[in-house]
N, C-alpha and C positions, 0 to 999 in steps of 0.2 A: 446633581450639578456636575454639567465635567469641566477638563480645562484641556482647550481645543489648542495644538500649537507641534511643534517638536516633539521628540524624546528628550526626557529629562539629562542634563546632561551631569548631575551630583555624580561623585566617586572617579567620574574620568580623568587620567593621569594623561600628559601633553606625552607626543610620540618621542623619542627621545631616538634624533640624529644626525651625523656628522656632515660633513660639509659635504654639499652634494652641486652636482650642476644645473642648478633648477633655480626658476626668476621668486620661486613661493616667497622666500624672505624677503627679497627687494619689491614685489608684491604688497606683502605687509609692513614693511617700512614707509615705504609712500603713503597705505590707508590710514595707518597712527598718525603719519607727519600731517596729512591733508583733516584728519579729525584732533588732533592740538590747533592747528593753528584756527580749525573751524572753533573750535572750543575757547581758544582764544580773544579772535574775534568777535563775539556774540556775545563776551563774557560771562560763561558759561561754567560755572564748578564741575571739575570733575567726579569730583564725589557726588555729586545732584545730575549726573550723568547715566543715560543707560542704551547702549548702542547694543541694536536687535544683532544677530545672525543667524545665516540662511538654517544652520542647526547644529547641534551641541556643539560635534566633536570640535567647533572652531572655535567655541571656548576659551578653552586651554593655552591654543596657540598662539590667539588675541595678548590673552593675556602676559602672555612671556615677553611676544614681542616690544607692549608697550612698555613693560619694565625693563628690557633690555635695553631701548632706542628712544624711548622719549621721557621716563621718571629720572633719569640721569643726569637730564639737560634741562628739567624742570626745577626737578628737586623739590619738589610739591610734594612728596610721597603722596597722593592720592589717587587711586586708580581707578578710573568708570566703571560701571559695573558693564561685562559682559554679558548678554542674555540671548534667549530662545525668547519667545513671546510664553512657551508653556512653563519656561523654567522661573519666567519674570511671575507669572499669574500664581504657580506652588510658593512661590518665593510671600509673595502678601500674603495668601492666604495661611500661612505659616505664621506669619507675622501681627495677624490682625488678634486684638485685642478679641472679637466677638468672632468669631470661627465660623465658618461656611455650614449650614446643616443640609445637610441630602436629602431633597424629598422624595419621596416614593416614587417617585414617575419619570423624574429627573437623566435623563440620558447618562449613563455616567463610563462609556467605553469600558464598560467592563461587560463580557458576553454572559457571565456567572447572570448578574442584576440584569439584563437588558435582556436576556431573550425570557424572563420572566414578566415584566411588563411587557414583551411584544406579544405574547401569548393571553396575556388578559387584555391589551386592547384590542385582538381580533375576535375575543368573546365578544367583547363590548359591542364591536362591529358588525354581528350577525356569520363570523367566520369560524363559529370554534370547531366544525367538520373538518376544515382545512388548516389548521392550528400548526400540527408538528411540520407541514411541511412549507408555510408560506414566514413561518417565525423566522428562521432564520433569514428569508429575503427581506422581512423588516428590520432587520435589527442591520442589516447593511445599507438600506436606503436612510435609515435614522443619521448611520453614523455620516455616510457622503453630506446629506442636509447641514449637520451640527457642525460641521465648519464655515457653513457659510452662514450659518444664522451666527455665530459667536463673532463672525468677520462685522456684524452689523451694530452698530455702538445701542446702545439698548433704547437711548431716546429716538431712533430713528427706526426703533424694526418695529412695530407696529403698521406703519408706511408701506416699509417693506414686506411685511406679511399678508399685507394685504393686497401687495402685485404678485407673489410668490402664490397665493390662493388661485388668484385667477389666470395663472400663468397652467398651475396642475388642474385648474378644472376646464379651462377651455381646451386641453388635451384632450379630456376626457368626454368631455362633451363630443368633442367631434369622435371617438373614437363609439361614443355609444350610439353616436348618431349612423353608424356603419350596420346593413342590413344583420340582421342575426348575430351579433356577437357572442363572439366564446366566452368560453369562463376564461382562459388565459387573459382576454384583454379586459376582461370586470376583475380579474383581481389585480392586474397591475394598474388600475386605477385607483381601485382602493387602497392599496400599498402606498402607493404616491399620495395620498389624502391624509391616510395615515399616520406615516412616519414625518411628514411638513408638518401636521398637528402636535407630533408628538414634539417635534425640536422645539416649535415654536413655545411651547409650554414647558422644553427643560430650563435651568438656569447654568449660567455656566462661569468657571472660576476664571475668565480672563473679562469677565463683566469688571470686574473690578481695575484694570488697567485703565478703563474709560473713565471711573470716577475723577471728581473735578480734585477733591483731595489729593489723588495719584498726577495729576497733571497740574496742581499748585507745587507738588514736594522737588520737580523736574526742571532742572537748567535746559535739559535741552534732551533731547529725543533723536534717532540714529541711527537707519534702517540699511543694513551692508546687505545689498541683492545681490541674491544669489540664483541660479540655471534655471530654476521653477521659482514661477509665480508664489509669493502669500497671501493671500487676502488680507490674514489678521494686523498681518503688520502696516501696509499698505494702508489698511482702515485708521492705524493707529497714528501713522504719520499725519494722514488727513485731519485726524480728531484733534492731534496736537497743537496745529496749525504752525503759526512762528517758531516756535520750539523745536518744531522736527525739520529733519531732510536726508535726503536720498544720497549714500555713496554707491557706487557702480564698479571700484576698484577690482575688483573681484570677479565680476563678471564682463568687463569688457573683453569685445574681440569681435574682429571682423567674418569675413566668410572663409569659410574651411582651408585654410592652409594648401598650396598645391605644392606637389611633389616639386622641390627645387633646387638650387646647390645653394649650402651653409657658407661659404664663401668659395673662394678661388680655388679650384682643384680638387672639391669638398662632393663627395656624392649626393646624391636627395635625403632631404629626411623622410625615410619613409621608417612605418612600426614594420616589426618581424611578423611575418603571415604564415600561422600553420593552417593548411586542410588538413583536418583530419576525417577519418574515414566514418568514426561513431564515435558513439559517448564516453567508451571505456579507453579508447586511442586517445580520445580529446581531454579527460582525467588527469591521463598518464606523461600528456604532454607540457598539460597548463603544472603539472605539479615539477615534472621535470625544468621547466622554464623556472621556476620562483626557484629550485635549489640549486642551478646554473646560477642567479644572481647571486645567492648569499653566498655563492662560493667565489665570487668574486668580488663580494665585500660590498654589494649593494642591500642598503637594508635600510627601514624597514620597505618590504616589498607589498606594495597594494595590490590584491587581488578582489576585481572587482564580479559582483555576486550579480548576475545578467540571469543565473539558470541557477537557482537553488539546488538542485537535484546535484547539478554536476560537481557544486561545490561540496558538497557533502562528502563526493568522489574524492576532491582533491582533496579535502581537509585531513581524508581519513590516510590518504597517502604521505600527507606531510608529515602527519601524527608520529607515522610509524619511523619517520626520520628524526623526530627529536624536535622538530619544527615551534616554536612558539608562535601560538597562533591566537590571534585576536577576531573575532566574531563580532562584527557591531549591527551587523542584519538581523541574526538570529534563525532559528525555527519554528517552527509551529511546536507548540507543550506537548502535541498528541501525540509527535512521530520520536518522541523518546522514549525511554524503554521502560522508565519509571509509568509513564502513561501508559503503555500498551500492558505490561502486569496488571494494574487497574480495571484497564479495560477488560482483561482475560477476567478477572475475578466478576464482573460485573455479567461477562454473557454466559459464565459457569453457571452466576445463580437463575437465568435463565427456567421460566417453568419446562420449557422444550427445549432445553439445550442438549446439544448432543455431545454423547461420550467425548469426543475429541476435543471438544472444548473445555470438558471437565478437567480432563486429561493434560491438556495443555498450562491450566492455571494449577491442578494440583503439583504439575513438575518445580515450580516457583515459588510453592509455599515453603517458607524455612521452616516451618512445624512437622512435618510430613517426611519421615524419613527418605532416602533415594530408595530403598529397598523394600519398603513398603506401599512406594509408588510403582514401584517393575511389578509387583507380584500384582495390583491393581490392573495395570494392562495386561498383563498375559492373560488376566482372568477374564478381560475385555478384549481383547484379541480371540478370544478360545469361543467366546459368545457370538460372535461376529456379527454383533447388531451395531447400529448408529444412535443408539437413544438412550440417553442414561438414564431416563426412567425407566426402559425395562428392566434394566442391572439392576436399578434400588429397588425393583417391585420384586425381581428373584430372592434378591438379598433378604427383605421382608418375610416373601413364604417361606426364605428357609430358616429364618427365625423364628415363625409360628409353626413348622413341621408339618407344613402345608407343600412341601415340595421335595417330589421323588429322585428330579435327577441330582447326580453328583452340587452341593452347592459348592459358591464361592469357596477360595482357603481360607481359614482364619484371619491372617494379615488382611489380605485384599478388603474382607469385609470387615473389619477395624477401618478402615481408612473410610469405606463407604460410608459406614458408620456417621463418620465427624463429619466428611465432604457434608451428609445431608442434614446435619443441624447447623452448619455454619449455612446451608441452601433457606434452613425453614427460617431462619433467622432476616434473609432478606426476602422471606415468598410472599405477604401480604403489602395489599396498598396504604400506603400514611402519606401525611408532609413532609417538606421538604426538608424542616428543622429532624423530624425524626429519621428520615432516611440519612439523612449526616450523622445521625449517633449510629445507628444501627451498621451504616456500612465503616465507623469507626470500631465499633467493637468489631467487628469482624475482623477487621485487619492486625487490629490489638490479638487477637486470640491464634489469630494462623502465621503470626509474626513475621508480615507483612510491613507492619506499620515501621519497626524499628529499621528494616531493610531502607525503605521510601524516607526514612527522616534521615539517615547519614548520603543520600543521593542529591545532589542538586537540585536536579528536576522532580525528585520525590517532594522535597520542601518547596519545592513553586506549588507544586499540585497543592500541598497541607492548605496553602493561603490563598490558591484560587477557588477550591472548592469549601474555603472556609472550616478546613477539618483541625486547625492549630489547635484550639483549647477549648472546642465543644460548642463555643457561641458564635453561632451563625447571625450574621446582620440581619439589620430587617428588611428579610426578602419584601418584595411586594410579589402579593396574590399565594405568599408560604404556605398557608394555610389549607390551600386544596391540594385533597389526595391527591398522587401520585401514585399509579405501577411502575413495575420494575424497569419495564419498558419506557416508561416514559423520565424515572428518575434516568436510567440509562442515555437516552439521548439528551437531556441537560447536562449530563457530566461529558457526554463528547462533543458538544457543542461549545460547552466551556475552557476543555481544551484544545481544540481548534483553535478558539478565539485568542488563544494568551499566546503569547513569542517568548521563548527560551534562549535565554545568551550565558555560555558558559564561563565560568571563570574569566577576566581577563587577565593573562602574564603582565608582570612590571614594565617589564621591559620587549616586547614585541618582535620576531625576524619578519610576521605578513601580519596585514590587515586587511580581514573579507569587508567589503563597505559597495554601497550600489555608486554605480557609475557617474552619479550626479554630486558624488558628497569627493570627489576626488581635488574639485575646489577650492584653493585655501591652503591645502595642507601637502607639507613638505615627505615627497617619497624617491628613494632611490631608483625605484623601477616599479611597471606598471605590468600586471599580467591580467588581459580581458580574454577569460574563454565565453562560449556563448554568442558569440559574433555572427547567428542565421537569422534569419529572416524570422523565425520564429519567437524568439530570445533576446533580439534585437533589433526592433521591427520599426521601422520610417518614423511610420505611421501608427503608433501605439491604440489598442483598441480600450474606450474609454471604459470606466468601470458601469455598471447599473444600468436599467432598461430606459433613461432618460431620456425623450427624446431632445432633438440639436436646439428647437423653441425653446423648449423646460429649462437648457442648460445653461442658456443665453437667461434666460430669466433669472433662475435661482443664481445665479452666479457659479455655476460646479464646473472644472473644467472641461473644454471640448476635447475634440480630435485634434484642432487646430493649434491649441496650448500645452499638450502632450507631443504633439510633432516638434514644437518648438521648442520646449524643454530637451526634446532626445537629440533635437539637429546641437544645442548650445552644450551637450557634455560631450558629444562627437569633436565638435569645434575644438571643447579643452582638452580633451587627450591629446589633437593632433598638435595643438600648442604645445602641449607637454615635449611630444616628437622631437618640433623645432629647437623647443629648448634644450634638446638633447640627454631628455633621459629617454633610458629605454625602453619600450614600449612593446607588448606582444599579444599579438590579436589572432584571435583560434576560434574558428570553428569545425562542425561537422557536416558532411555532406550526407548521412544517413540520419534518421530518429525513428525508432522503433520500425524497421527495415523500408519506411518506406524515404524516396529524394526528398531531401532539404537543400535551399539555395543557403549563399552565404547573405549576411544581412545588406539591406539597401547602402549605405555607408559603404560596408567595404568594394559595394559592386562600382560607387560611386569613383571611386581609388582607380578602379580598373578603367575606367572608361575616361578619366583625366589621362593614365598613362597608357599613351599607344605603344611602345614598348614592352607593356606587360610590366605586370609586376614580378619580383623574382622572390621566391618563396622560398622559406628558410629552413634550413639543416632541422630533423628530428634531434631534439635535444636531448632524448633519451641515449646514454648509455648502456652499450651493450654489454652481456655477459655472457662469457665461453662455459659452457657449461659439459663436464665427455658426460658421452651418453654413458649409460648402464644400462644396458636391455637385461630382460628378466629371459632367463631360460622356461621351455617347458617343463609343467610340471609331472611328472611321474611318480604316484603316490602307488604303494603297496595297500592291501586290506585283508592279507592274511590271519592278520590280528582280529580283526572286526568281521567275525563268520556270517553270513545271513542266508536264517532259518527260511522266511517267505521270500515268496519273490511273484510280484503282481505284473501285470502286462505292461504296465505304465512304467516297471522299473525296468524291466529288461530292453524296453524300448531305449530306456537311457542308456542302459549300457550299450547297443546298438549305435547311438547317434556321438557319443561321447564317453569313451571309460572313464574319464575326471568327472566327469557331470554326477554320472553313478556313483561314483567314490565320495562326491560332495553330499549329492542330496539324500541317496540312499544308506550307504554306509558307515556315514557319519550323523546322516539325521537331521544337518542343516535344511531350514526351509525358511523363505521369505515370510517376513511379517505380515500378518493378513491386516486389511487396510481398514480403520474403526468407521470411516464413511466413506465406503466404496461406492462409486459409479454403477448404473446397470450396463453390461453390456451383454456380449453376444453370448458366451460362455451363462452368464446368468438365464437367460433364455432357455440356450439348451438343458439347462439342471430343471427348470418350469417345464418343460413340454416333455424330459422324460418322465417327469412327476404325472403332469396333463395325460400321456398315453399308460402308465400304468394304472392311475385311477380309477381311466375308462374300462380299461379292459377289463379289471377286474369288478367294475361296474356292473360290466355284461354279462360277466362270469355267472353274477349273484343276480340278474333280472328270472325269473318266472317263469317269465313269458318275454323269451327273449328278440327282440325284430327281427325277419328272415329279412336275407338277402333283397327280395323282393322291396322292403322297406327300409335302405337303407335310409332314408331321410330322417329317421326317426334317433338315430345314431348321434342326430344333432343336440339336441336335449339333455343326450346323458354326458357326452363330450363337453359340452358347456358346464355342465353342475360341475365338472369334472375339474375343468379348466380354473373355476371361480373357489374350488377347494384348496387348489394347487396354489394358489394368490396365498389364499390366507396360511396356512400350511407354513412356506416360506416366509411369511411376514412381508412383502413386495411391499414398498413404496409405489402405491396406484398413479400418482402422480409422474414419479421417474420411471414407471412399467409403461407409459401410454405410449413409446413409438414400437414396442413390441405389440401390445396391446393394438394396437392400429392395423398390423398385420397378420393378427392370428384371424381373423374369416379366411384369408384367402389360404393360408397353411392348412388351417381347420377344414376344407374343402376340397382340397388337393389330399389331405391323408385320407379323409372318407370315399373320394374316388379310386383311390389306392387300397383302401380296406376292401371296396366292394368287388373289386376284379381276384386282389388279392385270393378272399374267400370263396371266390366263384370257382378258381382252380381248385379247390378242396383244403387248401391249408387252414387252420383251427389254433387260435389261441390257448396257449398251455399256461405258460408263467412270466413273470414279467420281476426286473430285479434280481435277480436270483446269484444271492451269495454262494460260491463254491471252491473247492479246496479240495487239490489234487496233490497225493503222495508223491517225488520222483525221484527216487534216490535219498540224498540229505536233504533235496530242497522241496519244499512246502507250496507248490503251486495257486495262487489264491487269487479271485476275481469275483466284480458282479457283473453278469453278461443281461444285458438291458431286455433283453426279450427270448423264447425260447417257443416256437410254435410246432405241430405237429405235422404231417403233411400226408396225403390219400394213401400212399407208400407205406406210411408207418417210420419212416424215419425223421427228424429231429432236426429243425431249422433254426439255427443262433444267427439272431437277427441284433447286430448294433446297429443304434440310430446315430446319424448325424447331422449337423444343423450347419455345416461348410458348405463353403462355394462347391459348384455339380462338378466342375472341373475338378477341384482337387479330391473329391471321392473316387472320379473316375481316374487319378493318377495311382492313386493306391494299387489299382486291377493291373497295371502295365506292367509291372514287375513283381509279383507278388511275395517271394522271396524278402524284398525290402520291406514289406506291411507284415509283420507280424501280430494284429492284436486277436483278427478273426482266428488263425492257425492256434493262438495262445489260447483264447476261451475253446478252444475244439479240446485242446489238450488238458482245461477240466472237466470232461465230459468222459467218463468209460464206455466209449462207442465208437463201434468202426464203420457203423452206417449214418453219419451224418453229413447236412450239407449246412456251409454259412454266405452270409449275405451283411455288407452293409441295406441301411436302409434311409436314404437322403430323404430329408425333410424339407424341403424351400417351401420359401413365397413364389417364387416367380417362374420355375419349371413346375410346381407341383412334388407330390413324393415318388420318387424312382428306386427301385431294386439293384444294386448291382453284385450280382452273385460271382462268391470266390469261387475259381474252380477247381477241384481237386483239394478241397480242404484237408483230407486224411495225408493225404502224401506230404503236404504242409505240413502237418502238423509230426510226424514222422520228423521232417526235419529240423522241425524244430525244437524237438526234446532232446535230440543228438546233440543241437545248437548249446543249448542251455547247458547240460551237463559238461559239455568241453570247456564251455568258457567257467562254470563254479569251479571246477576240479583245476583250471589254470590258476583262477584267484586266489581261492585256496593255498596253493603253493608259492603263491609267492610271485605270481606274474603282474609286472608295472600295468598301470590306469592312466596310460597319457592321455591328453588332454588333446584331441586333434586339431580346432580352432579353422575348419572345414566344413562349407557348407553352409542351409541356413539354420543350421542346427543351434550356431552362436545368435542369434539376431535376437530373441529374445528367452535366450538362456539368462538363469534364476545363478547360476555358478560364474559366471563370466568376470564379476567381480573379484573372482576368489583367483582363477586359474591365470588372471593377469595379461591375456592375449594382446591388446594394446600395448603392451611393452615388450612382447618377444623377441628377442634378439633375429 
């Protein structure tokens, strides 16, 4: 049973402030005065009094006013009760001697309870294939319904239900009546069937406002309109009959205010108009706006919530100012941080979760040392898989001495350890009641739970997910299993569905509140960012698949009553204008880079004034800030000798001494990534796997194919190729756009092999680790291929898998390419020749032979000993910050080039 109406408005304290230029009090002095004297007349008790409003927050101010201005002159001390229609309906059923019981089926706006019956009525329904993903469209079509059925006084909705039937099935009719229909349009007919059965069958706690007992205890009944239509109220004034009636105080006003002079000499009133350029400008502006008022002693300041996202922006800006800030919109449960821990913990337990997600939720356990969690990644960084079942499956063999290489460190596997009995602990399917204990103990044990009960948002979670004292209600349909996955999407379902309002401060400097509740209540200044087309749109787009027949039937609002709600808060802002508080309207001309207009409204402004409108000073404050530019850095490495020296490293020192100085002689290296992407470099590591395989393939055939047969080359290339997968462990799935491409590569090297060997050259070794003496320093490389040729001298063949252009820039100056000259120089041989060996798709494979490799290689043994024998002594390693050497340098963070002087 729910109760359809407002936010409850219990606990709200009235805004508390000083004399400002605004009609709001003489506003509500006139409503008091015209509701005594109606009370009055009619002879009407106030205490047997209860005057609706449009919602909570006006409460409060109701009630001040009337003790201020009318208990005074009465002297009755009896005040009417101020209500919401939802706070009137908690109000009785609080009150009532026999208490409302909740039936199973019962609508009850709670997403926890509701997407558990929408999920058994689509069983019911012949739907439960399409369960997890049509539930949550039902449990939104229920709720848009369950205001209009609650709008319906209960003696007359039977009536009603019975045109509201035939309203969703003559849609449905004609829609099935449509050749072939999709399943899109069968299931939102079912939906529609549905969730109108399901409202029609809940009971709901403002039934009781209609009783004839509730409308005998009543002098008189009080409905203050407000910008948007109520049903419920509306209904209830009808039901009352003589008892009730309509004040409009509040909501009066004509058509939109035109820009015009305040009197004699007096400019327009127009609001301040920012463009801003994007979200982070328009943030920084609407924030800078609210702390230009209070520094001018306007307060409390409304800032109205048009674009959640951006308020979130500003909030966090005020924050950092000290700002007291009041939230009455709220957020969604999910996007808080107590939720998202939660969440981590739930796709850790995950049967295929991967490392990084384990990763992520172990950094958050307060049970789990920090140092015990580093020594876990390094050991899963050093593994450089994505799956943490393969780390628990290593960690296992090397428990049973089942496994030869180096295992995990001790620590690391401690933690593995726990991570997977707190994992086995949620891995089987149960109920729902039992998944509530289990994922309690879990939390209890990784001390979790203690974190989440001193959070705010941790203690919403305890009571939406029902985890407070272990006794979960009675779910409907509890009783069937659940997986992990499926407990997992009721707990984020359930937090999507709940809104999170933090603390409010006593006393308030802003109030975030939507642009419709600005009505009524007294503020010193008004700040609306959000003001595009998008955020703040004419023509607001209505909620649910209803169509315009349906809506008109069921009663749910249209386009047409959403237009007119947006035009009537438009209207009171610029009311606001006239009245001369001040008002600032902002938006952005970009959202997520691509053009946004500004919204209809303010385009509206522009085209009343042919003059233009004249747009206001960035209210942001600047700040002089002197630079500090960083100098280059020149580090020494006299201290740090090194023994080897690989081709890849003296390349660095080549391209950049700091880079060398970073990566090689100190040993810093970028963190390898726990779920890396495939890209091109992964390929090439595959195809030099793929061609050593092969060749060593052929090496060991029998009977090995002549030339004459190369086709046969295909078979064993393939076996080869499909070794290479498993070998690496490849994600076949994220391998498939290389995979798409190896025929045509696999084609082009076999036509490359076949000419290749036709000139006499012969496969010798492939891989081939080697280490060469020179001086102090330890020469060391593995050169990818090494073949023989009719001559008898020795062909070092690297593959590469680059564009053809930049293999053929390597050849233009060779002196700059040292890697071929580098493997020559571990080679003791003065009769060789080298060669890259380009690998494409789209040219096929091509040779391009160095020439003169010996002489290369000559100089550059000279090269290398000059340059150890300087470092050595003491020679600086600047940083050059030249060429594209920087562009995706691993050091660049370090050596600071952005800031050089």
């Amino acid at each position: 049973m729910s109760a359809i109406g407002n936010i409850d408005a219990r606990g709200l304290a009235p805004v508390q402030i000083g004399q400002l230029p605004d009609h709001t009090d003489q506003a509500w002095q006139a409503i008091v005065a015209q509701l005594a004297l109606a009370l009055r007349d009619r002879g009407a008790h106030p205490g047997r009094t209860v005057i609706l409003l449009p919602y909570a927050q006006l409460m409060p101010v109701a009630r001040r006013c009337w003790i201020e201005h009318i208990d005074p002159v009465a002297g009755s001390g009896f005040l009417p009760r101020f209500e919401t229609t939802m706070n009137w309906a908690n109000t009785l059923a609080l009150q009532s001697s026999a208490p409302i019981l909740l039936d199973g089926l019962d609508i009850r706006l709670n997403m926890a309870c509701d997407m558990l019956v929408a999920e058994r009525l689509l069983v019911q329904a012949g739907l439960s294939g399409q369960r997890d993903d049509l539930a949550p469209l039902l449990v939104e079509a229920a709720w848009q319904l369950a205001s209009c059925v609650a709008a319906q006084p209960p003696d007359q909705r039977a009536a009603w239900a019975a045109q509201a039937r035939m309203a969703v099935q003559g849609s449905s009719g004609a829609s099935a009546g449509m050749a072939n229909a999709g399943d899109v349009l069968r299931y939102e007919r079912a939906l529609a069937q549905i969730a109108l059965e399901w409202a029609l069958a809940s009971g709901y706690a403002s039934d009781a406002l209609f009783d004839p007992a509730t409308v005998a205890a009543l002098d008189c009944l009080v409905q203050v309109r407000g910008l948007q239509s109520d049903a419920l109220a509306a209904a209830l004034v009808a039901h009352y009959g003589s008892k009730a009636f309509v004040l409009d105080g509040l909501s009066e006003g004509g058509s939109t205010p035109s820009p015009g002079p305040n009197g004699p000499g007096l400019a327009p009133a127009l609001p301040a108009l920012h463009e801003c350029t994007h979200a982070a400008d328009e943030a920084e502006r609407a924030a800078a706006c609210v702390l230009a008022h209070l520094g001018a002693g306007r307060a409390p300041v409304a800032l109205a919530a048009n674009d959640r996202s951006l308020i979130r922006r500003v909030s966090a800006l005020l924050a950092v100012r000290g700002v007291a800030l009041r939230d009455e919109t709220g957020w969604a449960l999910s996007t808080t941080h107590a939720a998202a821990a939660l969440m981590a913990l739930l796709r850790a337990m995950a049967h295929r979760a991967s490392a990084d997600a384990v990763l992520d939720w172990a950094k958050q356990v307060p049970s789990l040392e920090s140092v015990a969690v580093d020594c876990l990644e390094m050991e899963l960084r050093k593994m450089g898989g994505s799956d943490w079942r393969t780390f628990a499956a290593a960690n296992d063999e090397a428990d049973a001495g089942r496994r030869k290489p180096a295992p995990p460190s001790a620590i690391a596997r401690q933690v593995a350890l726990r991570i997977e009995g707190w994992r086995a602990t949620l891995a089987t399917s149960r109920p729902l009641r039992a998944w509530l204990d289990a994922l309690r103990l879990v939390l209890q044990a990784d001390g979790q739970w203690l974190q989440l009960a001193a959070d705010a948002a941790g203690a919403q979670i305890f009571r939406v997910l029902y985890l407070d004292d272990g006794a979960a209600p009675d779910f409907p349909a509890s009783e069937r299993s659940l997986s992990l996955g499926e407990f997992t999407r009721w707990v984020s379902a359930a937090l999507e569905g709940a809104n999170f309002k933090p603390a409010f401060p006593a006393v308030p400097d802003v109030v975030v509140l939507p642009l419709s509740q600005l009505l009524g209540r007294p503020f010193a200044a008004v700040v609306v960012p959000g003001c595009d087309e998008v955020h703040l749109p004419v023509s607001p787009e209505p909620a649910g698949n209803w169509s315009q027949a349906q809506r008109e039937a069921l009663g749910l609002p249209g386009r047409a009553q959403l237009q007119q709600g947006a035009l009537a808060a438009w209207i009171h802002l610029m009311q606001r204008v006239s009245g001369g508080i001040p008002v600032d309207v902002l938006w952005r001309t970009q959202d997520a880079g691509e053009a946004i207009l500004p919204s209809g409204f303010v385009q509206g402004m522009r085209l009343r004034s042919p003059a233009g409108l004249p747009w206001s000073q960035d209210p942001r404050q600047g700040l002089l800030i002197a630079a500090t530019p960083t100098l280059r850095p020149q580090p020494h490495a006299e201290a740090l000798p090194r023994r080897t020296l690989s081709a890849s490293a003296y390349a660095d020192l080549r391209a950049c001494p700091y880079r060398y100085f970073a990566l090689r002689s100190l040993g810093l290296a970028e963190a390898q990534e726990l779920d890396p992407a495939l890209d091109k470099r992964d390929f090439g590591t595959w195809l030099h796997l793929v061609l050593k395989l092969f060749h060593e393939a052929l090496d060991s055939e029998e009977n090995s194919p002549q030339i004459a047969e190369i086709s046969a080359y295909a078979a064993i290339i393939n076996r080869a190729a499909q070794r290479a997968t498993e070998v690496l462990g490849l994600d076949t799935a994220a391998f498939t756009p290389f995979a798409a491409a190896w025929p045509r590569v696999r084609e082009g090297y076999l036509q490359w092999l076949a000419d290749h060997e036709a000139a006499g050259a012969r496969f010798s070794q492939a891989e081939v680790w080697l280490e060469q003496a020179m001086g102090p320093i330890n020469l060391v490389g593995k050169i990818d291929r090494i073949d023989s040729l009719p001559d008898g001298q020795r062909l070092v063949i690297d593959y590469k898998t680059e564009a053809l252009a930049t293999t053929r820039q390597r050849l233009t100056d060779p002196l700059d390419d040292t890697q071929l000259a580098f493997y020559a120089a571990l080679l003791d041989d003065d009769s060789l020749q080298a060669a890259y060996v380009n690998v494409g798709e789209k040219d096929g494979t091509k040779t391009h032979a160095m020439p003169d490799v010996i002489g290369l290689r000559s100089q550059l043994v000279d090269g290398i000993l000059h340059d150890m024998d300087r470092i050595g002594a003491g020679a600086a390693l600047p940083a050059l910050g030249d060429g594209s050497a920087c562009t995706y340098c691993a050091a660049r963070g370090l050596c600071r080039k952005d800031y050089w002087q």
